[in-house]
Backbone and ligand atoms as CSV (ligand in chain L), in Angstrom:
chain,resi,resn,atom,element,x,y,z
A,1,UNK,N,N,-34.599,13.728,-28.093
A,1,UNK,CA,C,-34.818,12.363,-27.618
A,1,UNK,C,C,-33.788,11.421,-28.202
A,2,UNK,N,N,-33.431,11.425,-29.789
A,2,UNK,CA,C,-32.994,10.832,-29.914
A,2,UNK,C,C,-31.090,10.504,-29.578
A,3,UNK,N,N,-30.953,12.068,-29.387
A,3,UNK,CA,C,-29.790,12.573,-29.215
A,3,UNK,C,C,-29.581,11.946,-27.244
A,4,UNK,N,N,-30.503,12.240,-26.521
A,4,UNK,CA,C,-30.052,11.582,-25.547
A,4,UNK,C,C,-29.791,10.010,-25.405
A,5,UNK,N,N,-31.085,9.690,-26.686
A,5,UNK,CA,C,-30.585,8.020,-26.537
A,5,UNK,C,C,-28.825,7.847,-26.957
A,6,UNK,N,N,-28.591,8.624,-27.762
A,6,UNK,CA,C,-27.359,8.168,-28.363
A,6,UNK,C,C,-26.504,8.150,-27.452
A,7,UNK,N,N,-26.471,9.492,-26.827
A,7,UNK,CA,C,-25.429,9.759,-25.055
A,7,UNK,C,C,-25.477,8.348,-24.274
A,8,UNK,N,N,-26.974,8.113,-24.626
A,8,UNK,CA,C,-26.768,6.749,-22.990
A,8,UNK,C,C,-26.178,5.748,-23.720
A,9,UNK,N,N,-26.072,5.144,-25.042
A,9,UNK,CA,C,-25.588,4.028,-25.421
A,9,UNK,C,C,-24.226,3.996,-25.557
A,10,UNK,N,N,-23.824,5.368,-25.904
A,10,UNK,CA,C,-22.439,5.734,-26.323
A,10,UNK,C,C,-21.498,5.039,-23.918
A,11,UNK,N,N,-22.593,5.943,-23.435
A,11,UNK,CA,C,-22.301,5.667,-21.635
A,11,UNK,C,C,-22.400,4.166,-21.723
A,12,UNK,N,N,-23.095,3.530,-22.161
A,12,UNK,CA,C,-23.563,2.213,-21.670
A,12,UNK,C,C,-22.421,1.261,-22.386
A,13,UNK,N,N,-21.661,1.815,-23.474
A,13,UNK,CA,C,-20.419,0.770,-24.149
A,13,UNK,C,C,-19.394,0.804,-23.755
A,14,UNK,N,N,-18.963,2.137,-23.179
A,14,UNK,CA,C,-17.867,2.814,-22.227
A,14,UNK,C,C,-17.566,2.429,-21.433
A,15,UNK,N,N,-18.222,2.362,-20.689
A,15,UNK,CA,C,-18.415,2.341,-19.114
A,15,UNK,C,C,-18.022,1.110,-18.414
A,16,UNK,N,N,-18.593,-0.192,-18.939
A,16,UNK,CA,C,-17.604,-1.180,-18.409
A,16,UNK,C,C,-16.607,-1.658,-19.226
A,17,UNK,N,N,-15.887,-0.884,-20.439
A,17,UNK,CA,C,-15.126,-1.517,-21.280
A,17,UNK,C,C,-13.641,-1.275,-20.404
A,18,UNK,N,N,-13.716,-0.727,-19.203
A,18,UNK,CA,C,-11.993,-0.634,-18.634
A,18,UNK,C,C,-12.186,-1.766,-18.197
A,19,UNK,N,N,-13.033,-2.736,-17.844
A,19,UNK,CA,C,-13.044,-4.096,-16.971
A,19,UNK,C,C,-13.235,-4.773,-18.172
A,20,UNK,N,N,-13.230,-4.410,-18.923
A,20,UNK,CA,C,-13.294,-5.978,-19.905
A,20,UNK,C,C,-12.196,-6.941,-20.621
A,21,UNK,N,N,-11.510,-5.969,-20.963
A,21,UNK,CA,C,-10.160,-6.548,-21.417
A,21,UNK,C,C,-9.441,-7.178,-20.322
A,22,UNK,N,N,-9.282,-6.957,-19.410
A,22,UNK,CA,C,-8.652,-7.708,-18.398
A,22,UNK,C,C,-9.232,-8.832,-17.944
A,23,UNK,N,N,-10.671,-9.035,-17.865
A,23,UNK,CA,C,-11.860,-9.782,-17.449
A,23,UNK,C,C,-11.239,-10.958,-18.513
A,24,UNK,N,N,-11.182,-10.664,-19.725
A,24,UNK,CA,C,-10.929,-11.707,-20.838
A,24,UNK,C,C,-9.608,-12.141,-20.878
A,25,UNK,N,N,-8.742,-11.062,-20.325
A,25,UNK,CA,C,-7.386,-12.117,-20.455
A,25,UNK,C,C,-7.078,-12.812,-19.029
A,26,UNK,N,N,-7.843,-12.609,-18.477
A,26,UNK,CA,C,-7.910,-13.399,-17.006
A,26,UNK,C,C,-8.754,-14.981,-17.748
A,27,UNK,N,N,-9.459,-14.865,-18.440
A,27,UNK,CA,C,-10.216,-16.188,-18.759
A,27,UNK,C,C,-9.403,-16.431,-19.573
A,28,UNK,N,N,-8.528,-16.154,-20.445
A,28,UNK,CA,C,-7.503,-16.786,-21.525
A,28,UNK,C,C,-6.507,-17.226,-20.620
A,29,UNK,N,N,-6.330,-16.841,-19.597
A,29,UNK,CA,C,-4.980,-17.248,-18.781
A,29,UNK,C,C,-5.701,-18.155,-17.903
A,30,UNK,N,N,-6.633,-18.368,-17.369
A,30,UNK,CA,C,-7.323,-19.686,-16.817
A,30,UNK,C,C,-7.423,-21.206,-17.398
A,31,UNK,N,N,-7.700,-20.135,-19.156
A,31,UNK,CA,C,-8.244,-21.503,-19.400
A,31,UNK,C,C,-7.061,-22.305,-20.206
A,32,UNK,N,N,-6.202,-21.144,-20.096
A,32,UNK,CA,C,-4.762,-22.012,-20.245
A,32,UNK,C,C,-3.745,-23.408,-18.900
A,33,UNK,N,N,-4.215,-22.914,-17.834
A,33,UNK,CA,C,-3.888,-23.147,-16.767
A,33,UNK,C,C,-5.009,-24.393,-16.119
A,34,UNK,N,N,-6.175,-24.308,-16.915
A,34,UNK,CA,C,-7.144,-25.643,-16.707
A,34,UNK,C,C,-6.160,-26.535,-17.449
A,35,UNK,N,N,-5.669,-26.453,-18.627
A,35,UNK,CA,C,-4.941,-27.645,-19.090
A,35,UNK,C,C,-4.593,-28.409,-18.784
A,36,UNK,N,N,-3.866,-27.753,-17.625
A,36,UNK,CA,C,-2.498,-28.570,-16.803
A,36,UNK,C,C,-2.870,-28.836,-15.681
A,37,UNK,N,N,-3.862,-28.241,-14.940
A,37,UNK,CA,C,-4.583,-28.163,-13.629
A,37,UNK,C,C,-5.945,-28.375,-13.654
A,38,UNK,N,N,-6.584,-29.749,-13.574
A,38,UNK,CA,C,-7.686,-29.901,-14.251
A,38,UNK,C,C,-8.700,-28.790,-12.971
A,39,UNK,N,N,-9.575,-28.390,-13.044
A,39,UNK,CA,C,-10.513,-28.085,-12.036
A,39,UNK,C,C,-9.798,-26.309,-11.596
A,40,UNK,N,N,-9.052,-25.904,-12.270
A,40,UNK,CA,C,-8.296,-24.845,-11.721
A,40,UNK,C,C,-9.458,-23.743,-11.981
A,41,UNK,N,N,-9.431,-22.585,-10.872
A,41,UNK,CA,C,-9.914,-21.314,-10.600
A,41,UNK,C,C,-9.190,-20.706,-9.715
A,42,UNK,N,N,-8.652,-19.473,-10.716
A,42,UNK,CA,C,-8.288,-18.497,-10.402
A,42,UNK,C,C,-8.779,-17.786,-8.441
A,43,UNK,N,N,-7.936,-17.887,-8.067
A,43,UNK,CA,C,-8.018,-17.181,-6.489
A,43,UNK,C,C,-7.072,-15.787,-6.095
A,44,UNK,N,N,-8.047,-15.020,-5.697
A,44,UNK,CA,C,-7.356,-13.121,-5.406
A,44,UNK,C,C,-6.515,-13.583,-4.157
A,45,UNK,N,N,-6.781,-14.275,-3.405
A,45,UNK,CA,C,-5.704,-14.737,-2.274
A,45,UNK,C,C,-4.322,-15.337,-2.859
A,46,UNK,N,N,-4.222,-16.791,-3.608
A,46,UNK,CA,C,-3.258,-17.082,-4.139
A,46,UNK,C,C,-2.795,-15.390,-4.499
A,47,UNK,N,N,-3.130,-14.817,-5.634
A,47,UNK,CA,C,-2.689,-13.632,-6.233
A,47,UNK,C,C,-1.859,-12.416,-5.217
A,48,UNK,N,N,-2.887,-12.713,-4.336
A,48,UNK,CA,C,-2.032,-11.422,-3.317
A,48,UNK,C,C,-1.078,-11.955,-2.805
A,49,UNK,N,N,-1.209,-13.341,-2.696
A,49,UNK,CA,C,0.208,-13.910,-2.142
A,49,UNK,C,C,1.438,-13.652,-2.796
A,50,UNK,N,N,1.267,-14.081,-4.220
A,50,UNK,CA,C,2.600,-14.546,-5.501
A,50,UNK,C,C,2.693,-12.526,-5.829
A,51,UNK,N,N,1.965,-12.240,-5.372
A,51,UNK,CA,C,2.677,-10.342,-5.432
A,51,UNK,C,C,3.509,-9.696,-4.300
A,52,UNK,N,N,3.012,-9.974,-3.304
A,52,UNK,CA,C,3.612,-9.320,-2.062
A,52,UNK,C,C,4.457,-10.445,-1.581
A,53,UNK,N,N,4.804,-12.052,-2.296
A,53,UNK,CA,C,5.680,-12.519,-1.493
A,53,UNK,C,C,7.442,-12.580,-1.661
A,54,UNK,N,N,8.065,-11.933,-0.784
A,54,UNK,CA,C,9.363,-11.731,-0.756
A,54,UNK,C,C,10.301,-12.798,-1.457
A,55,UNK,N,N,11.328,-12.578,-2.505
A,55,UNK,CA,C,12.034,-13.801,-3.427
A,55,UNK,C,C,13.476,-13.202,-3.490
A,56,UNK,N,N,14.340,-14.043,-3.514
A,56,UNK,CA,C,15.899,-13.881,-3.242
A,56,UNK,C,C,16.256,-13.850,-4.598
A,57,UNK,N,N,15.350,-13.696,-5.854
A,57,UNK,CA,C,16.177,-13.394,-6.859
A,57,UNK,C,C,17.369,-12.073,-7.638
A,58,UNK,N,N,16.847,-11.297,-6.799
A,58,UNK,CA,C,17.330,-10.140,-7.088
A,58,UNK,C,C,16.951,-9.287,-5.969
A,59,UNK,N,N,18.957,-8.731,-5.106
A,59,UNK,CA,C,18.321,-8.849,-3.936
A,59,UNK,C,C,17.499,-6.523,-4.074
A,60,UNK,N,N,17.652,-6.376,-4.699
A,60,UNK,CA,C,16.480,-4.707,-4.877
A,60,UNK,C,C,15.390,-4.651,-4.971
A,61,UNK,N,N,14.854,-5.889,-6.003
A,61,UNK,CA,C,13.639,-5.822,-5.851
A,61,UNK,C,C,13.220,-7.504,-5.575
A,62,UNK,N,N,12.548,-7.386,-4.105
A,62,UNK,CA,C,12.355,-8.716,-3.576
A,62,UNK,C,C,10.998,-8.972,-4.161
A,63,UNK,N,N,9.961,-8.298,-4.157
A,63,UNK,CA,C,9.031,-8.426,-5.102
A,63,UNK,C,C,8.326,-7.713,-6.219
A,64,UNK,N,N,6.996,-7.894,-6.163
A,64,UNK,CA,C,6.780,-6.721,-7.342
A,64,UNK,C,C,6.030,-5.847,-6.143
A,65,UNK,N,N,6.083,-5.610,-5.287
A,65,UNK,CA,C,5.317,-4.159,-5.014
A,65,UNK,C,C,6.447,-3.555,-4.348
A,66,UNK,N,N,7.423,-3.805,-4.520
A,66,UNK,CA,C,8.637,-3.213,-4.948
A,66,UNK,C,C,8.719,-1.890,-5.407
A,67,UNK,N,N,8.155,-1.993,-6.755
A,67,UNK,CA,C,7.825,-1.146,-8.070
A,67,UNK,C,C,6.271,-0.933,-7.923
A,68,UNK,N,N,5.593,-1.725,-7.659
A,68,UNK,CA,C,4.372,-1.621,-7.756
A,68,UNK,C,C,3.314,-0.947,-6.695
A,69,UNK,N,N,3.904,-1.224,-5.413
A,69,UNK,CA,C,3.875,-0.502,-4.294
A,69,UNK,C,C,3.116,-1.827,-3.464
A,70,UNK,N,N,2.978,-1.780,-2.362
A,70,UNK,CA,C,1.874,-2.718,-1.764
A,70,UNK,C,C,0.117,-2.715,-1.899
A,71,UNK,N,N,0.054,-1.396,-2.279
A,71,UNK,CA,C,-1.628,-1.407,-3.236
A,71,UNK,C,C,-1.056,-1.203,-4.430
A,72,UNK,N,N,-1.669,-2.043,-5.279
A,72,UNK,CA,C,-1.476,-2.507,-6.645
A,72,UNK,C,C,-2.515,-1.447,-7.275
A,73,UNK,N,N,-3.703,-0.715,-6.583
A,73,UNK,CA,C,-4.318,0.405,-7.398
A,73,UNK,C,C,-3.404,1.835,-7.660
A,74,UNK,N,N,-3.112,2.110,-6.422
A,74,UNK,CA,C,-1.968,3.477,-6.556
A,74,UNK,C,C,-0.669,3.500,-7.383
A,75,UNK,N,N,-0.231,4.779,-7.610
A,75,UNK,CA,C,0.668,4.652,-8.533
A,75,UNK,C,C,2.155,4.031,-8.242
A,76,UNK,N,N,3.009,3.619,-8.584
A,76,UNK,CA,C,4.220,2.940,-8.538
A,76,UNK,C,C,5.370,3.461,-8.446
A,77,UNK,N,N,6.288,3.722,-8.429
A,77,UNK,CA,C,7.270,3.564,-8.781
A,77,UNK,C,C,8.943,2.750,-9.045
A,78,UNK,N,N,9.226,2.824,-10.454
A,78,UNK,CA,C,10.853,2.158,-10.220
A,78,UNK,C,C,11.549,2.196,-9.388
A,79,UNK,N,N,12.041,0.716,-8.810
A,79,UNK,CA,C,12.822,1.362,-7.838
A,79,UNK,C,C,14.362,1.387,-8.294
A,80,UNK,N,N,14.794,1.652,-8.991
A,80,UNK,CA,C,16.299,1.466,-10.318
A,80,UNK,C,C,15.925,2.711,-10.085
A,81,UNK,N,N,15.070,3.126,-11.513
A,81,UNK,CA,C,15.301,4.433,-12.460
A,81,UNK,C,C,14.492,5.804,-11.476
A,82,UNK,N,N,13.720,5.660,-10.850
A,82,UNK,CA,C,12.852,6.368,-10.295
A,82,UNK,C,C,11.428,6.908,-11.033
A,83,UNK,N,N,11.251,6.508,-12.133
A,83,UNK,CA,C,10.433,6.636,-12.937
A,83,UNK,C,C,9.154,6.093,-12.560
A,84,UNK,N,N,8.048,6.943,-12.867
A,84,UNK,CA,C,6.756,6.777,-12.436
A,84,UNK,C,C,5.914,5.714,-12.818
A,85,UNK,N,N,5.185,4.947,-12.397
A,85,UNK,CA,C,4.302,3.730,-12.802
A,85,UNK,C,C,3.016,4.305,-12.537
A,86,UNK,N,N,2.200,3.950,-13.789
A,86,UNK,CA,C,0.756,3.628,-13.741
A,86,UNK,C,C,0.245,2.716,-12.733
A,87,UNK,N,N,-0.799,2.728,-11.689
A,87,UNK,CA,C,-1.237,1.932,-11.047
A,87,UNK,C,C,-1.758,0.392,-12.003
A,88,UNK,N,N,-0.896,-0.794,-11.014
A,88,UNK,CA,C,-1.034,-1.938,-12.087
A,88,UNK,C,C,-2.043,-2.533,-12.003
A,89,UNK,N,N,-3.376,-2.330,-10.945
A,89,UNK,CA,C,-4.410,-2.690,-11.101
A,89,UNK,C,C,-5.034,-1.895,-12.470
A,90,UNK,N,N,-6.142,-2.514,-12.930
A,90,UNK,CA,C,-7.096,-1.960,-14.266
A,90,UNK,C,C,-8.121,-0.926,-13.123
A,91,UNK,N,N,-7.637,-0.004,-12.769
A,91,UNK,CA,C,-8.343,1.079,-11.782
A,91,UNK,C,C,-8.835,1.592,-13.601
A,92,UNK,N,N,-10.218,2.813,-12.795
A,92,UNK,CA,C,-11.179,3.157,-14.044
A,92,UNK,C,C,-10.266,4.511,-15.007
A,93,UNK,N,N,-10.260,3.963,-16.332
A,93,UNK,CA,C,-10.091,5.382,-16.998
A,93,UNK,C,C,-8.113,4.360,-17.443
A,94,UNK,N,N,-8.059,3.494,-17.005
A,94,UNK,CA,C,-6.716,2.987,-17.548
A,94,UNK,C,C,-6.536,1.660,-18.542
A,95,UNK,N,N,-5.732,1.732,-19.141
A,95,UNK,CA,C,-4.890,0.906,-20.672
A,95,UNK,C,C,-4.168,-0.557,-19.781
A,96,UNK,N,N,-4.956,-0.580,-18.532
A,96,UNK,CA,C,-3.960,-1.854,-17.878
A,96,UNK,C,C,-4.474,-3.201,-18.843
A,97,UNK,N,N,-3.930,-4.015,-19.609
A,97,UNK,CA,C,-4.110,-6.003,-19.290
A,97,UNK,C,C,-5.044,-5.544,-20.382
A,98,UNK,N,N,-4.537,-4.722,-21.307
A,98,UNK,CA,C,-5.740,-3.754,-22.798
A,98,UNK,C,C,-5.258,-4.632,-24.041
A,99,UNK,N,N,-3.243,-5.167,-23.803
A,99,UNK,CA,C,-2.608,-5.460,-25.000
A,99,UNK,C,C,-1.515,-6.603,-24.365
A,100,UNK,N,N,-2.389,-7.514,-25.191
A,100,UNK,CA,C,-1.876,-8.974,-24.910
A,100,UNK,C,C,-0.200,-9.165,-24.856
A,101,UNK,N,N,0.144,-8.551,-26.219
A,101,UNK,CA,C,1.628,-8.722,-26.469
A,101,UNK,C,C,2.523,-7.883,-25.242
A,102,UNK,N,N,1.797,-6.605,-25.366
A,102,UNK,CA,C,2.711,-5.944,-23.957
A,102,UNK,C,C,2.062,-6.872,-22.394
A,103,UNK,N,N,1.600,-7.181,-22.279
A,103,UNK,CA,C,1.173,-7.527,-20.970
A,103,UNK,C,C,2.268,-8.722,-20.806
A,104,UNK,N,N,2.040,-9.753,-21.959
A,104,UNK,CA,C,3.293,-10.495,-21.489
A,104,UNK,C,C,4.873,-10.321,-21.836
A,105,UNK,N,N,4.992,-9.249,-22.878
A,105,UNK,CA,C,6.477,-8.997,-22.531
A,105,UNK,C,C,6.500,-8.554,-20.923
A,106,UNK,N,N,5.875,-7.674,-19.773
A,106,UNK,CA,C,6.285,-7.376,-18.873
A,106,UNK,C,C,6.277,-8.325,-18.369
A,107,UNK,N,N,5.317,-9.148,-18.321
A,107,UNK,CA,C,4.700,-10.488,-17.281
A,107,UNK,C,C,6.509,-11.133,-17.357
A,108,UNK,N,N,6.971,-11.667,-18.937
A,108,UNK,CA,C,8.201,-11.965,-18.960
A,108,UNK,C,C,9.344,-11.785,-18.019
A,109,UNK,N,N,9.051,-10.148,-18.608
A,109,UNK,CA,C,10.578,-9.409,-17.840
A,109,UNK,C,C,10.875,-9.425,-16.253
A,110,UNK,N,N,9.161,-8.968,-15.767
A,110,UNK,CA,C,9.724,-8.941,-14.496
A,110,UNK,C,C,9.574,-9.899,-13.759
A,111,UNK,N,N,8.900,-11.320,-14.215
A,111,UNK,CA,C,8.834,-12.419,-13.371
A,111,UNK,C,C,10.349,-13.142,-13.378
A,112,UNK,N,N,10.719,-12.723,-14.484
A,112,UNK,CA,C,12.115,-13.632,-14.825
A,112,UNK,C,C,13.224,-12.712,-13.762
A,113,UNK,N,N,12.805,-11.059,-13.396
A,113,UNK,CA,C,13.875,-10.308,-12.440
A,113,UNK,C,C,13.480,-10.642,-10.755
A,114,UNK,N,N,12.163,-10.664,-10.709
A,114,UNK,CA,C,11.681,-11.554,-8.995
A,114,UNK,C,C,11.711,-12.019,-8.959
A,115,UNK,N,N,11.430,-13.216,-10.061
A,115,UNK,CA,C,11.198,-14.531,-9.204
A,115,UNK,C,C,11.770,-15.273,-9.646
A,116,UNK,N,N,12.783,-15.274,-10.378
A,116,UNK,CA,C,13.516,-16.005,-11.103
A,116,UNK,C,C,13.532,-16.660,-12.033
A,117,UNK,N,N,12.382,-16.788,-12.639
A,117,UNK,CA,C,11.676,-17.382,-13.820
A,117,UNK,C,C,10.390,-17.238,-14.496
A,118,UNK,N,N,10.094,-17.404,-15.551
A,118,UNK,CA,C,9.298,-17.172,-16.440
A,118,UNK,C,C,7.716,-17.692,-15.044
A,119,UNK,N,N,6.686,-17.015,-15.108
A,119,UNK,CA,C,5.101,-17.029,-14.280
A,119,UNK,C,C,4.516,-18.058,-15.457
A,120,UNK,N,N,3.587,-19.085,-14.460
A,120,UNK,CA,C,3.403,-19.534,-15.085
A,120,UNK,C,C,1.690,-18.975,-15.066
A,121,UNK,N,N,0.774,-19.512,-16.294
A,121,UNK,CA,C,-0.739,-19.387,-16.592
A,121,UNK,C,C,-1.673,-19.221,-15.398
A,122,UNK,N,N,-1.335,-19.880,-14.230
A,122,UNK,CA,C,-2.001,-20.183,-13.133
A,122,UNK,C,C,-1.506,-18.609,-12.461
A,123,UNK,N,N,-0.142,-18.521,-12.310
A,123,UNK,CA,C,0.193,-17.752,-11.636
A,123,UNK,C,C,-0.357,-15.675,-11.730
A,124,UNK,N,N,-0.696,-16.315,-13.387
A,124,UNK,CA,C,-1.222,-14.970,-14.153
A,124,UNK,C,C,-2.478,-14.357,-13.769
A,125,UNK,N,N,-3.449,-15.719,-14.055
A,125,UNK,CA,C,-4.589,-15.618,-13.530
A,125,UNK,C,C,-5.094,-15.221,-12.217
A,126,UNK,N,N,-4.325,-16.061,-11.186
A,126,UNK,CA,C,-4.692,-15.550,-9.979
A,126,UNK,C,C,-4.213,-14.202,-9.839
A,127,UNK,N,N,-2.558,-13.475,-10.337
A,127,UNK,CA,C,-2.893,-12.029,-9.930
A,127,UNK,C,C,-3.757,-10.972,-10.583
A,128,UNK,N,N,-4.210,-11.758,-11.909
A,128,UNK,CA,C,-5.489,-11.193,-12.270
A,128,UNK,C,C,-6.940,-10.388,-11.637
A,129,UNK,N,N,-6.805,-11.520,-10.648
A,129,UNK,CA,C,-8.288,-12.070,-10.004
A,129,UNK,C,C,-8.328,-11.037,-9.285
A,130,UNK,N,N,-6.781,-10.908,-8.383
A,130,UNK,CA,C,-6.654,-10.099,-7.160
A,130,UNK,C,C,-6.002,-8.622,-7.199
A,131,UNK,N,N,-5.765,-8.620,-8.443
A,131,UNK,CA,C,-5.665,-7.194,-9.867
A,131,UNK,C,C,-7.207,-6.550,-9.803
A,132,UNK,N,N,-7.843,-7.279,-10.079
A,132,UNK,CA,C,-9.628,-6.852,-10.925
A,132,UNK,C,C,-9.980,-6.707,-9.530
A,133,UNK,N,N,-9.849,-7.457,-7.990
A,133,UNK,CA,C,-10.456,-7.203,-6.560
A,133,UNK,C,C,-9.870,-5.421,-6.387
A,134,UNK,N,N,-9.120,-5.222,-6.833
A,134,UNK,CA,C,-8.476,-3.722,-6.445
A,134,UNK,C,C,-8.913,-2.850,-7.559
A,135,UNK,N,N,-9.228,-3.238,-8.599
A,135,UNK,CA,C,-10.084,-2.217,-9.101
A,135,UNK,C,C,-11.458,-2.040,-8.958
A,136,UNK,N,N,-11.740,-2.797,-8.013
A,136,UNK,CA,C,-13.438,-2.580,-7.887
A,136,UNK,C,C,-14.218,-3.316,-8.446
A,137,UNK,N,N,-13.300,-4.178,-9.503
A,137,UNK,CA,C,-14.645,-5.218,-10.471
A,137,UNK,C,C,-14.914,-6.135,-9.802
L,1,LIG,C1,C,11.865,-3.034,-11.117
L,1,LIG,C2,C,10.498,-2.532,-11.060
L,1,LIG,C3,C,9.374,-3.539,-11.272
L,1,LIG,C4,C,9.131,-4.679,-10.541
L,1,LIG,C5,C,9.894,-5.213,-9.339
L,1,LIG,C6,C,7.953,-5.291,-11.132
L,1,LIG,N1,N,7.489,-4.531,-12.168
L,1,LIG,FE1,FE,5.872,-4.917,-13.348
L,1,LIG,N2,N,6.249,-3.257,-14.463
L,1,LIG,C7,C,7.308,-2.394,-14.267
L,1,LIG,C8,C,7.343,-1.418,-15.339
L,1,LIG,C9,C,8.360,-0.287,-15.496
L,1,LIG,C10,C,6.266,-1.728,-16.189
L,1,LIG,C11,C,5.922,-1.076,-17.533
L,1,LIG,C12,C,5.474,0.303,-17.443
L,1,LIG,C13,C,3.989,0.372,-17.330
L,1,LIG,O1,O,3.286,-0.428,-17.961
L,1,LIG,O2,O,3.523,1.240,-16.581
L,1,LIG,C14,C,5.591,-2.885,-15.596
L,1,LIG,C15,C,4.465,-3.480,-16.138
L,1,LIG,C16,C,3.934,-4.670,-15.699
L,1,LIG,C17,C,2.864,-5.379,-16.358
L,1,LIG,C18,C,2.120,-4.934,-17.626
L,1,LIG,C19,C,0.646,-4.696,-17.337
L,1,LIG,C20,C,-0.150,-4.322,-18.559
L,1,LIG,O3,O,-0.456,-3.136,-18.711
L,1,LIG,O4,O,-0.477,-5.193,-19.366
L,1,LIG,C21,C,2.663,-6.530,-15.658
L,1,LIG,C22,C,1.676,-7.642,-15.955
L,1,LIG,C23,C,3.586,-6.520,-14.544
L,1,LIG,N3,N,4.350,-5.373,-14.582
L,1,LIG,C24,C,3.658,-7.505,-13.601
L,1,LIG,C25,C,4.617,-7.568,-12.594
L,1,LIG,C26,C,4.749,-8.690,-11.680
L,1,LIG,C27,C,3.886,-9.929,-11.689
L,1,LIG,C28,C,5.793,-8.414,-10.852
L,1,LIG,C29,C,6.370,-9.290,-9.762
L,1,LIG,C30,C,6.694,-10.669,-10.108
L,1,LIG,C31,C,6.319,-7.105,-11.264
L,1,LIG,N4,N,5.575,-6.642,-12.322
L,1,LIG,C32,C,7.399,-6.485,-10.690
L,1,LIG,C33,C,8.215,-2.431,-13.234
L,1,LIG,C34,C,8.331,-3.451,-12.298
């Protein structure tokens, strides 16, 4: 008995912890973006927009599903190196939006190679929103 309780609690801490970390840096990136935008909420539409929309910064990769593919759950690839990508949605069983510091060195790198400049808080959040719609949360 007691041994099964332990199984279900051990299931019950697990189980939604791939949606949580992302869940929270989606609200850290909101509530950064209320600052400046009083009344702001995050929208999966905005998000699908500022991913799939085509930018003259660099003319190889016009956006990120580029690399990312046009479903943001399936896996990716570079389109440079040919090297394989993790699906960039937080799909179940993955390390996506887990580590603050890496999330925004990429957020950095590759907003500054599409789009020409640094994403701003708002911009984070919403592909958050529409990140977490493709994983099912
Ligand atoms: C040239 C290919 C390429 C393009 C285009 C690209 N990415 Fe990426 N992205 C990568 C690679 C490579 C990684 C790091 C490897 C990994 O985490 O799987 C990555 C990782 C990320 C991460 C880190 C996620 C985490 O785990 O915390 C974010 C966020 C991200 N990309 C956002 C974007 C956004 C937003 C765009 C469009 C503005 C974009 N990427 C376009 C190649 C690309």
């Amino acid at each position: 008995m007691q041994r099964i309780l332990v199984s279900f609690l051990t299931l019950a801490v697990t189980l939604p912890a791939f949606a949580e970390a992302p869940q929270q840096m989606l609200a850290s990136y909101a509530a950064e973006a209320s600052r400046d935008q009083r009344g702001f909420a995050p929208s999966a539409e905005r998000g699908r927009q500022f991913y799939l929309e085509k930018r003259g910064a660099a003319e190889k990769m016009p956006n990120c599903a580029t690399c990312h593919t046009e479903d943001p759950a399936a896996p990716g690839k570079h389109v440079i190196t040919g090297k394989s990508i993790e699906p960039l949605a937080p799909v179940a069983g993955s390390a996506r939006f887990g580590d603050g510091a890496k999330t925004e060195k990429w957020f950095r790198r590759n907003c500054k190679e599409v789009v020409g400049r640094e994403c701003s808080a708002a911009e984070k959040a919403d592909l958050l929103r529409y990140l977490l719609t493709k994983a099912g949360a």
